[in-house]
N, C-alpha and C positions, 0 to 999 in steps of 0.2 A: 504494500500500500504506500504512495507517494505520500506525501501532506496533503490534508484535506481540508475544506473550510467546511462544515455543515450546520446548521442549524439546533438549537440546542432539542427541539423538538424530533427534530431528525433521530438524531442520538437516542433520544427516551423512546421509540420506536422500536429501531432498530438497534438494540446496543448488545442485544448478545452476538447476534451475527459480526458487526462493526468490530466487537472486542477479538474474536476468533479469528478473527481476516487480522487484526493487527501483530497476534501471535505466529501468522503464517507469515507476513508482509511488513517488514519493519516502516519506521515512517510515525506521522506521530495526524491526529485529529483537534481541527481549531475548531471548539463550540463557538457560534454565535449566539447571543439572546439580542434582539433590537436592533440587529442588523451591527451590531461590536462584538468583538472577540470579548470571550468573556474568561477561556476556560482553554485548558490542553489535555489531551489524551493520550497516552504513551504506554506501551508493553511494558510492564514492571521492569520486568529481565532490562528492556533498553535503558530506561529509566536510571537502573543501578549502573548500568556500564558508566551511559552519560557523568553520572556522578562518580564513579571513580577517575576517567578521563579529567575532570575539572579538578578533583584532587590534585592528579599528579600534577597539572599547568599548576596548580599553587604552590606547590613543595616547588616546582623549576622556578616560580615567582621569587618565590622566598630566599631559594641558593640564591639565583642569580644577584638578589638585593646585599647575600650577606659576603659576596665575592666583591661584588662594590666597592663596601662598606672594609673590607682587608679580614675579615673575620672567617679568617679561613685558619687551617690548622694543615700541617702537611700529612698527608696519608701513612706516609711510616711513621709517623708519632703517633699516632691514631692507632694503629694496630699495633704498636710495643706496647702501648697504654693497656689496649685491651688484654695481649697477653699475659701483662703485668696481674692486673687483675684477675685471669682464670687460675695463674699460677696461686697466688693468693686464697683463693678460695677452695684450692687442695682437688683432689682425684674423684669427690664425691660431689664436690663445687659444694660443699658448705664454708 
C-alpha cells in the first residue's frame, strides 16, 4: 500500500480490511475529518522500525555534537579501561 489520504469515515468502514492490506503492503494511511488530516495509520511492526531508525539519527546527532565539542576519549583507552574493570571484578565478575 503506497500512502493514502482517506476519509476518517472511510476508515471506520472499512478498517479491518485497510489494517490487513497495510500488514501485507507497507506504506502508512492519512485520516481526514473536515477535509484536514487529522490522524496517521501505520503497521505496528513499521511503526517500531521507524522508531528505532530515529533512535539511531539521534545517538549519530548526539556523537557527532560530542566530537565537536572535543569530548571524545581514544578507543584504546576505552577498552584498557574496560579491561581494567572485568579484571577487577574477578572470573565470576563479582
Amino acid at each position: 500500500m503506497t500512502d493514502a489520504i482517506i476519509s476518517l469515515s472511510e476508515f471506520k468502514a472499512d478498517a479491518s480490511r485497510l489494517l490487513a492490506r497495510m500488514r501485507e503492503e507497507p506504506g502508512v494511511l492519512v485520516l481526514t475529518q473536515n477535509g484536514r488530516g487529522r490522524a496517521v495509520v501505520q503497521d505496528y511492526e513499521q511503526y517500531q522500525a521507524d522508531q528505532e531508525g530515529l533512535l539511531m539519527l539521534k545517538l549519530l546527532v548526539l556523537g557527532e555534537a560530542d566530537i565537536a565539542r572535543g569530548r571524545v576519549i581514544p578507543q584504546d583507552e576505552v577498552f584498557a579501561d574496560l579491561r581494567n574493570e572485568l579484571a577487577a571484578l574477578g572470573p565470576d565478575g563479582d
